[in-house]
C-alpha positions as CSV (number, residue, x, y, z in Angstrom):
1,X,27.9,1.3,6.4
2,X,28.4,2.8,3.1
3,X,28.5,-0.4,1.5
4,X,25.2,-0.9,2.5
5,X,23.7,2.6,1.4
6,X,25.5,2.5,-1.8
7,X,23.7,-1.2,-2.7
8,X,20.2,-0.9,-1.7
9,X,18.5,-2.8,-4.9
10,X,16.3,0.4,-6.0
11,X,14.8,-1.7,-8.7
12,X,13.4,-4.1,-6.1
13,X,11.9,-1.4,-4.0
14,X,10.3,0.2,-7.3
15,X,8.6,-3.2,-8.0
16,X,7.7,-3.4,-4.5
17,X,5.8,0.0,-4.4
18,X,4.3,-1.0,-7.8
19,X,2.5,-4.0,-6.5
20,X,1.3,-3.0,-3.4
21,X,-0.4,0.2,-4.7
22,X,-3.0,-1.1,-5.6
23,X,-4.2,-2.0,-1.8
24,X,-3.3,1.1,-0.7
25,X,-5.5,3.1,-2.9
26,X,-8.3,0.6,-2.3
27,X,-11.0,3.0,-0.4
28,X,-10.4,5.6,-2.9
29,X,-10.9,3.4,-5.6
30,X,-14.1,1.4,-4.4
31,X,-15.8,4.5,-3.5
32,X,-15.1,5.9,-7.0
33,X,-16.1,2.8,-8.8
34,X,-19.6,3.2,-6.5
35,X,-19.9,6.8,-7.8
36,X,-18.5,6.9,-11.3
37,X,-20.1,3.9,-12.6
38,X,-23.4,3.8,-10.8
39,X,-22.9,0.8,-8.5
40,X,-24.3,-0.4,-5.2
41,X,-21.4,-0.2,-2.1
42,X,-21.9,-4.1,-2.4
43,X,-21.2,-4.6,-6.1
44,X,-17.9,-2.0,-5.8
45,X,-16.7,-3.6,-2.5
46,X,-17.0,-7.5,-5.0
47,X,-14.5,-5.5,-7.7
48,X,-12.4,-4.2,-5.0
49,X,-12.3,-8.1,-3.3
50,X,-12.0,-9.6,-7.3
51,X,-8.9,-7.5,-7.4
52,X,-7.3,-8.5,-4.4
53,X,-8.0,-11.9,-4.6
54,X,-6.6,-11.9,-8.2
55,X,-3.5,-10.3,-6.7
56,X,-3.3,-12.5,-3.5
57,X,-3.6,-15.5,-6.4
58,X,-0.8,-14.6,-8.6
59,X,1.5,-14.7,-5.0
60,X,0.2,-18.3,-4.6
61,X,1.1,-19.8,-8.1
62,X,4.4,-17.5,-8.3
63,X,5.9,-17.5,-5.1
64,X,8.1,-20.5,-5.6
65,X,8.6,-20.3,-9.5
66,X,10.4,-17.2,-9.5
67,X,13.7,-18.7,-10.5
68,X,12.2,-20.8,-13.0
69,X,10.8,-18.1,-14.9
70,X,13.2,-15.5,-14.1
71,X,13.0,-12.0,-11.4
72,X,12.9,-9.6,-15.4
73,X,10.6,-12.1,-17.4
74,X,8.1,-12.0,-14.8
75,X,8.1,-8.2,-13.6
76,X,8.1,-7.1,-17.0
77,X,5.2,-9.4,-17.4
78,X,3.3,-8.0,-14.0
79,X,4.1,-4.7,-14.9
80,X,2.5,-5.1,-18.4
81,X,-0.9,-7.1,-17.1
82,X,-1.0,-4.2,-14.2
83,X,-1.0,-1.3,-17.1
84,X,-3.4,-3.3,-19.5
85,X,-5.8,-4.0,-16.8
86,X,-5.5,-0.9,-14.7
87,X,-5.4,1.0,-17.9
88,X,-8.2,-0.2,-19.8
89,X,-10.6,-0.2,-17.0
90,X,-9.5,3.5,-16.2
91,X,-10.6,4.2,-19.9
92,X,-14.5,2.6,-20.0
93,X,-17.6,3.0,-18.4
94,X,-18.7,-0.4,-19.3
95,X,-18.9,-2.5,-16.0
96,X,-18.0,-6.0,-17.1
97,X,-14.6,-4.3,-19.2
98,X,-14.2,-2.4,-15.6
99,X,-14.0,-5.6,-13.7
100,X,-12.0,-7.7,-16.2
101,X,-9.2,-4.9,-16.1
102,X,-9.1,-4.6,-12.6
103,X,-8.9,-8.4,-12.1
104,X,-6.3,-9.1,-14.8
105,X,-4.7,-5.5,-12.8
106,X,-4.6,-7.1,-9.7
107,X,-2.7,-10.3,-11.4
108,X,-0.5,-8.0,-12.8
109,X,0.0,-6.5,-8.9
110,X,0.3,-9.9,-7.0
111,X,3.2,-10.7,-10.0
112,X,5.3,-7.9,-9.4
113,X,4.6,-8.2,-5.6
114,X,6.0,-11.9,-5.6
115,X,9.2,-11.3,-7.6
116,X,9.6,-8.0,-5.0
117,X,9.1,-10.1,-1.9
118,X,11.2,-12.8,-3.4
119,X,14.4,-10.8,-4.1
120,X,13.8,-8.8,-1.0
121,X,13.5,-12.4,1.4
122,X,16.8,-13.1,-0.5
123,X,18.7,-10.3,0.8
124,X,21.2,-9.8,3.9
125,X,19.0,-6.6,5.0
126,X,15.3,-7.2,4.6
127,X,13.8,-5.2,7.0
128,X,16.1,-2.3,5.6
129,X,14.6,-2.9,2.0
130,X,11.0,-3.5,3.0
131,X,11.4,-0.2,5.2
132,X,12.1,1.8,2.0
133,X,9.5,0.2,-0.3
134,X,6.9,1.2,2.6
135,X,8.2,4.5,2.7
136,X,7.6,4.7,-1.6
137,X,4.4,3.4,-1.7
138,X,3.0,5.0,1.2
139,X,4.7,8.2,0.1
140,X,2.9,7.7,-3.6
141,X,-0.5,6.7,-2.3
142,X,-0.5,9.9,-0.2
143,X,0.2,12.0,-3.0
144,X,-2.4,10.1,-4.7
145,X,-4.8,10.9,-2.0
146,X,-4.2,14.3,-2.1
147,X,-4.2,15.5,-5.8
148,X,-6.9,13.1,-7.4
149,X,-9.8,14.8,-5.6
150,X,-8.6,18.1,-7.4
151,X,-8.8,16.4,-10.8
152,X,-12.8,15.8,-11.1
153,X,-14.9,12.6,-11.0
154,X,-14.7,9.1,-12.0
155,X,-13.9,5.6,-11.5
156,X,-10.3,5.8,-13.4
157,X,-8.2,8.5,-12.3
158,X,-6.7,6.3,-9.1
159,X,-7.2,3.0,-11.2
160,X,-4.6,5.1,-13.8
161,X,-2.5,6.2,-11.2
162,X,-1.7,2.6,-10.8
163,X,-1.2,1.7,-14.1
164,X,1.0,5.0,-14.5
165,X,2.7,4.0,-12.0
166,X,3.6,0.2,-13.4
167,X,4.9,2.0,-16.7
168,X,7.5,4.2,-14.6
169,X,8.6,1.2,-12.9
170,X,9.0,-1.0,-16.1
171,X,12.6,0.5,-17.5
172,X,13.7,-0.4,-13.7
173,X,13.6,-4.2,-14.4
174,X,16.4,-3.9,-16.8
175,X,18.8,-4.1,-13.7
176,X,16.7,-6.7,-11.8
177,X,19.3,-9.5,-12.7
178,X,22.1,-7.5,-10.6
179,X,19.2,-6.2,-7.6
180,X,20.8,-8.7,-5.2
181,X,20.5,-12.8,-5.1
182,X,17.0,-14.5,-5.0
183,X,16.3,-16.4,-1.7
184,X,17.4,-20.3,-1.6
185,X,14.2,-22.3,-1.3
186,X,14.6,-24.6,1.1
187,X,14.3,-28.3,1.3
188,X,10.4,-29.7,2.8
189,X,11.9,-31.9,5.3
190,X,9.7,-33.7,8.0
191,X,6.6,-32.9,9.1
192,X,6.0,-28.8,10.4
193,X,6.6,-28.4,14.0
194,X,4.2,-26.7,16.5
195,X,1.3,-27.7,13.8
196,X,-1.9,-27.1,16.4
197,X,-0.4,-23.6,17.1
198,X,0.5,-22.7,13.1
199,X,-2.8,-24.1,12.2
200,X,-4.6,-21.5,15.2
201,X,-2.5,-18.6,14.0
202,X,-2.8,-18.8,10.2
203,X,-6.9,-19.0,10.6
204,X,-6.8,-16.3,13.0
205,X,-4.5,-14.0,11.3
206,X,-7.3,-14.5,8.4
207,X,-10.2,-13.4,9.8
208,X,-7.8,-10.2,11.6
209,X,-7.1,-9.5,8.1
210,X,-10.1,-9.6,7.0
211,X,-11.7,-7.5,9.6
212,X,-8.8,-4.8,8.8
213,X,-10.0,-4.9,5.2
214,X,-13.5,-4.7,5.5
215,X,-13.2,-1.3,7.6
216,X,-10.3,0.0,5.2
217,X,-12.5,-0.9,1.7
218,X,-15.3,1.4,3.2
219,X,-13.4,3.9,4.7
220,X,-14.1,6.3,2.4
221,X,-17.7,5.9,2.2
222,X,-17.5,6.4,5.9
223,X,-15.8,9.3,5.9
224,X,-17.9,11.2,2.9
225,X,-21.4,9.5,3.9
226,X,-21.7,9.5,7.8
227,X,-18.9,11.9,8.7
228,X,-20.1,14.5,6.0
229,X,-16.5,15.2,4.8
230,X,-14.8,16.3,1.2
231,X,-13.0,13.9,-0.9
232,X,-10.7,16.5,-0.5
233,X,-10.5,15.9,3.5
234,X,-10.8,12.3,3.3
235,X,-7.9,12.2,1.1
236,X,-5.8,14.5,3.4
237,X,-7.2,12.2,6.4
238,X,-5.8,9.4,4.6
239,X,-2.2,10.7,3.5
240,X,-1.5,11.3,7.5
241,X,-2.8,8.0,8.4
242,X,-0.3,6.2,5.8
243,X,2.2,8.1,7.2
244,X,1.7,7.4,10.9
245,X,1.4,4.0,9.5
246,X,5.4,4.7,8.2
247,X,6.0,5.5,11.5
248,X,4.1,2.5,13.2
249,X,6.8,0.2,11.1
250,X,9.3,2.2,12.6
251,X,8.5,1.8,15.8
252,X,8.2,-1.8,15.8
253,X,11.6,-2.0,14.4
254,X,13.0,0.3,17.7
255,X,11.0,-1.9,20.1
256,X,12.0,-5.5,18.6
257,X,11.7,-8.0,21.0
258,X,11.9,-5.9,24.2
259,X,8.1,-6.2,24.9
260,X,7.9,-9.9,24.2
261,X,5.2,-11.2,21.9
262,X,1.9,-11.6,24.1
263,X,1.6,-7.9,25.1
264,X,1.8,-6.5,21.8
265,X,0.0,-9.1,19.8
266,X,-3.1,-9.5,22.2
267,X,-3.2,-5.9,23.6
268,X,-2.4,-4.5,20.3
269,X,-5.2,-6.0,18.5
270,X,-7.4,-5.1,21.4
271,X,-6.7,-1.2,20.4
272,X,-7.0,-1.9,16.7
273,X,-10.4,-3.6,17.6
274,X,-11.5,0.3,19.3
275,X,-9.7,2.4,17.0
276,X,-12.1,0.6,13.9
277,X,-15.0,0.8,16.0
278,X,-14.3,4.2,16.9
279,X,-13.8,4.9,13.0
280,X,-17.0,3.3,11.8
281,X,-18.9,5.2,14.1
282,X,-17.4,8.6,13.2
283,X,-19.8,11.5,12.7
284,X,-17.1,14.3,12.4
285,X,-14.1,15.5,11.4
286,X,-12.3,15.1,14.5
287,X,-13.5,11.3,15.6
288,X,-12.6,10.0,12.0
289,X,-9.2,11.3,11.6
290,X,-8.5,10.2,15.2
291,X,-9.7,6.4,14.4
292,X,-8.4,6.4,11.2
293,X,-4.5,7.3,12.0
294,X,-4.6,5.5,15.0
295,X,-5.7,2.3,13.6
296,X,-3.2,2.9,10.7
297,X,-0.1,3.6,13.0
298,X,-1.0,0.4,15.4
299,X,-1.8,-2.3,12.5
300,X,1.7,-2.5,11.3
301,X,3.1,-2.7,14.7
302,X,1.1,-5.7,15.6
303,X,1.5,-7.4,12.1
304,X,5.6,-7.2,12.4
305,X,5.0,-9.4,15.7
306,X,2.3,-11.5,14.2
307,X,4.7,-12.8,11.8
308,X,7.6,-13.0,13.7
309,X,5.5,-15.2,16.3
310,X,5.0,-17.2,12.8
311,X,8.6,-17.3,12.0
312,X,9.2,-18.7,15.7
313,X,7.4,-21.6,15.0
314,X,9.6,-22.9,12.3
315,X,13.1,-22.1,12.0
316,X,12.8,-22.8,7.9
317,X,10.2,-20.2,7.7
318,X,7.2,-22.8,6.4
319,X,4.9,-21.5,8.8
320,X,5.6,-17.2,8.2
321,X,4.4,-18.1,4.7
322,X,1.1,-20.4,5.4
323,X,0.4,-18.0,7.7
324,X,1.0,-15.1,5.2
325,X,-0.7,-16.9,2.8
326,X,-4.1,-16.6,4.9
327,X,-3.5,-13.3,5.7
328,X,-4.4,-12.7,2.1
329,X,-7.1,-14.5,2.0
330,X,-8.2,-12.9,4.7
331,X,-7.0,-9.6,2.9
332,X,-9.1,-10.3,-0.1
333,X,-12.3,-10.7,1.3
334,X,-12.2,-7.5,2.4
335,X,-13.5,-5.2,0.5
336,X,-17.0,-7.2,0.1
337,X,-17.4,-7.8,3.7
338,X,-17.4,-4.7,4.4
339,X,-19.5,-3.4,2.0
340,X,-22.1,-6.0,2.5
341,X,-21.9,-5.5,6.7
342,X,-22.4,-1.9,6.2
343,X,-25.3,-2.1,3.4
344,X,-26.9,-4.5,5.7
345,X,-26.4,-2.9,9.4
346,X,-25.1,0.3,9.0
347,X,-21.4,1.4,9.6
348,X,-21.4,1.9,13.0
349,X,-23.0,-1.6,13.7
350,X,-20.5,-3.3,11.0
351,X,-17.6,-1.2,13.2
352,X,-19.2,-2.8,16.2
353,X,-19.1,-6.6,14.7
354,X,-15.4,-6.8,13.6
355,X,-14.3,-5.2,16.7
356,X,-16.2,-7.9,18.6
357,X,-14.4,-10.1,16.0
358,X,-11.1,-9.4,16.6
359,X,-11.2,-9.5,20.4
360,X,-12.4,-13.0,19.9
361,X,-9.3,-13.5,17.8
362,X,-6.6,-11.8,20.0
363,X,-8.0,-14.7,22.9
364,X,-6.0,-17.5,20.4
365,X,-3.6,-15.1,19.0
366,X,-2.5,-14.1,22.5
367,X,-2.0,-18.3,23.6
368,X,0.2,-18.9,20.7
369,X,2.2,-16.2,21.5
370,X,2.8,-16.9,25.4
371,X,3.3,-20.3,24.1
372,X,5.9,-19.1,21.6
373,X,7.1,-16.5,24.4
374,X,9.9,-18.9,25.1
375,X,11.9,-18.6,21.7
376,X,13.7,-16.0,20.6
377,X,12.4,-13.6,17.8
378,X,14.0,-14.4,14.6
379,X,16.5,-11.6,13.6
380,X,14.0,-10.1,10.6
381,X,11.8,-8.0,12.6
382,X,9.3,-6.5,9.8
383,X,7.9,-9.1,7.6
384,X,9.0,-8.8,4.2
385,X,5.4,-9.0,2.7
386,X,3.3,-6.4,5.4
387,X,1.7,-4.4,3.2
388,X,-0.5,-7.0,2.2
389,X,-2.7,-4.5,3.9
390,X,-2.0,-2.3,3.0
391,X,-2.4,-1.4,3.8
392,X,-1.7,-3.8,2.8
393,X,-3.9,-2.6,3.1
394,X,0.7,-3.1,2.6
395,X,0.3,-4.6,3.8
């Protein structure tokens, strides 16, 4: 046991908390690119989804080319795009510079993110690695929330918390090469098995990512505009729901496989679908916070189970990463969804349709996993890649 304490790959866990940032800090960021720079909810929410998407890109070209370019080349290089763009857009007013940054940011995010998830999918311990990478990065975006209100107004103080946060990281990839082996890839052999129920999962999985998304890229409008709150309290609200989100990964590690994968897939997403209507609708203190940390301590429960129901379809893992792969799509549409459901219905209304949404989903969701019911869960128990959320959000 103290072999294993004595080897956890630090580095990798540093680039992992580096990457996902910027999805974590996303409500606090969109809301201060609506404030600081004088732009609609809509045209905020389409920088917060350009950065995402640029991040959820980088993952798609890098993913498999790792090893070609090497796990230091390529951090280096995503930690250096990630300070440049995060950096320079945290230093201008001028929207188009703003927007670049954060795009060529969010490159820099999704290219750390893959060499993390890479090295991490290559180790003996995975869950025990991702584990402490959530713990860093929710840790950090807490403390984020919590101190930037203090520090006055304006678009770039979280946008510079991630880039600060890139440059701590970079003398970390020195020791990258000895982190721990980078995962085999696998021979394409045949054609994917169980492909009607892969193909039902990965698009549902995209729009219950997306509905996630939309609620946590307005968040913090909700919570300053209809709930009459502080940044100050919002932050604070926040910090506690990352960490009962630390907790939900927790959990879902003690339950594994005892509950099956139905039950918490299809009822779990039916409580994620009240707890976000419960949160857009918030008028006080007391009914935000309550929606807010429970939807943020269920989601990662229900993800770990999503994507081991993936990883049962496929014993070479094809299918975990199509379907992870349209999570982020779903991940990066987010933000403008959101802001373009609320601007045009309100946010109790847009709480209202994505609920709706994702009990519609959980009805498909749920059949694949009774189907699936049958197999036994692979051994990994916490996808190495949850906080595409994020939350994610990261997940």
């Amino acid at each position: 046991m103290s072999a294993r304490t004595t080897t956890l790959p630090w580095p990798l866990v540093a680039l992992f908390t580096a990457g996902y940032l910027a999805p974590y800090l996303l409500p606090t960021t969109v809301g201060r690119l609506a404030s600081g720079l004088a732009l609609t909810a809509t045209q905020a929410g389409a920088v917060g989804s350009a950065l995402l998407l640029s991040s959820a890109s980088a993952g798609f070209l890098l993913a498999s080319r790792v090893d070609r370019f090497g796990p230091r080349r390529l951090a280096r290089t995503g930690l250096a795009l990630a300070v440049l763009g995060y950096g320079g857009a945290a230093l201008t007013h001028w929207v188009p510079a703003v927007v670049a940054g954060a795009t060529l940011g969010g490159f820099g995010s999704g290219t750390a993110t893959a060499v993390a998830a890479t090295g991490i999918a290559g180790r003996p311990d995975p869950h025990r690695v991702t584990t402490y990478g959530l713990l860093g990065v929710s840790a950090l975006a807490g403390v984020v929330y919590l101190t930037v209100p203090h520090l006055g107004p304006g678009h770039g103080l979280p946008l510079g918390a991630i880039a600060l946060t890139a440059l701590a990281v970079w003398p970390l990839t020195g020791r990258l090469a000895g982190a721990g082996p980078v995962a085999q890839s696998r021979p394409d052999s045949g054609r994917l098995p169980h492909a009607r129920a892969g193909i039902v999962l990965a698009a549902a999985l995209m729009c219950w990512s997306l509905a996630q998304n939309s609620l946590w890229g307005v968040s913090g409008r909700i919570g300053l505009l209809q709930a009459h709150l502080s940044e100050v309290t919002v932050g604070a609200v926040f910090a506690v729901a990352l960490g009962a989100g630390l907790l939900g990964v927790v959990a879902a590690g003690a339950i594994g496989p005892r509950l099956g994968l139905a039950v918490p897939v299809g009822a779990g997403t039916a409580v994620i679908a009240g707890c976000i209507a419960l949160s857009a609708s918030a008028r006080d203190l007391a009914t935000f916070a309550t929606g807010e940390i429970a939807w943020n301590a269920l989601y990662p429960i229900v993800l770990s189970y999503v994507i081991g129901l993936a990883a049962s379809l496929d014993g070479r893992g094809r299918w975990a990463v199509l379907v992870g792969s349209a999570s982020s799509l779903g991940t990066a549409a987010g933000p403008l969804t959101g802001s373009l459901l609320s601007a045009q219905a309100g946010f109790p209304a847009m709480g209202a349709i994505l609920a709706t949404g994702l009990l519609i989903v959980a009805i498909p969701m749920t059949a694949v996993a009774r189907g699936a019911g049958r197999r036994p869960l692979p051994v990994i128990e916490i996808p190495v890649d949850t906080p595409t959320y994020a939350p994610a959000k990261a997940a």
